[in-house]
C-alpha positions in Angstrom: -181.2 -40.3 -114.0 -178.1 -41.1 -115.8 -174.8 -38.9 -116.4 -175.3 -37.1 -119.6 -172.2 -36.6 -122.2 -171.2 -33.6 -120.8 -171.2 -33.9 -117.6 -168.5 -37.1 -118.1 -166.3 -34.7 -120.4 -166.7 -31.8 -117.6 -165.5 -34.4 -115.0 -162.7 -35.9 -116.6 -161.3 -32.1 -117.6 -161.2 -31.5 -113.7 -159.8 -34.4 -113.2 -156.9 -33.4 -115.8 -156.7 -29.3 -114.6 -156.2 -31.1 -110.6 -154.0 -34.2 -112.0 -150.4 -31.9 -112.2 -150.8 -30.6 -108.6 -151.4 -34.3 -107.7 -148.6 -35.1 -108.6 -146.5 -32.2 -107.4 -148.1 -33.1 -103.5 -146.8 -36.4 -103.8 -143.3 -35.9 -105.5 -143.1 -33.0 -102.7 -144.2 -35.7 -99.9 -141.6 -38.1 -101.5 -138.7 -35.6 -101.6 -139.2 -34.5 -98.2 -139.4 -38.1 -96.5 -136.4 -39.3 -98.3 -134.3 -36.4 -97.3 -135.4 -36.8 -93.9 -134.0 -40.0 -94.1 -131.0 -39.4 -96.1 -130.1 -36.5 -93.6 -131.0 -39.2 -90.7 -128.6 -41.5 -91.6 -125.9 -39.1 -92.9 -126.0 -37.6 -89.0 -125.6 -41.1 -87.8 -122.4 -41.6 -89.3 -120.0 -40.1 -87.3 -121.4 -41.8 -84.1 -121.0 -45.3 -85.7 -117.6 -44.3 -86.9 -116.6 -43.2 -83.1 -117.7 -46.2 -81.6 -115.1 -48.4 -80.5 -114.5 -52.3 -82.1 -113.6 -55.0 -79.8 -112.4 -57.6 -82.2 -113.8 -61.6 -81.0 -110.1 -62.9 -81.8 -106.5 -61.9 -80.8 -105.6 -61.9 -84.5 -106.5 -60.8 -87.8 -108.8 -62.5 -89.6 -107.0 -62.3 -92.7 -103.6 -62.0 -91.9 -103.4 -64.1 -88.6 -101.1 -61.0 -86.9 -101.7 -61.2 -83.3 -103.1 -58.0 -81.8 -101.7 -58.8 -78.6 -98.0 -57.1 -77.6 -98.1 -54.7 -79.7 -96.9 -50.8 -78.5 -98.2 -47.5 -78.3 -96.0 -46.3 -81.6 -97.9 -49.5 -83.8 -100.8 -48.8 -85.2 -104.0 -51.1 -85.2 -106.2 -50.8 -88.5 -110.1 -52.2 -88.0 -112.6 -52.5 -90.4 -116.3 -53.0 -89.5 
């Protein structure tokens, strides 16, 4: 027949005693996935920052310097 009193009450305190370790799994699951991908992209940063940048223009964007005819002692600053 129907669910008696108790049996609702017994049900809902085993739902409370399992509830914390619920929620332990899945702050667990969450830590781990974001420091996967926190240490993914941390590890990917020293390739991008190798990389070489071909600028589309022979000058500056902002300054209008040309890039061109410059020697080995000047220094060439790029920003991604």
């Amino acid at each position: 027949m129907g669910a008696n009193h108790t049996d609702i009450l017994s049900d809902h305190s085993r739902m409370n005693f399992y509830l914390p370790f619920l929620w332990q799994t899945l702050l667990n699951t969450c830590n781990s996935l974001v420091a996967h991908d926190l240490y993914v992209h941390l590890a990917s940063l020293p390739f991008a920052a190798n990389r070489a940048v071909v600028p589309h223009r022979e000058s500056c964007y902002l300054c209008n310097k040309s890039f061109l005819g410059k020697t080995q002692e000047e220094n060439i600053i790029c920003f991604r």
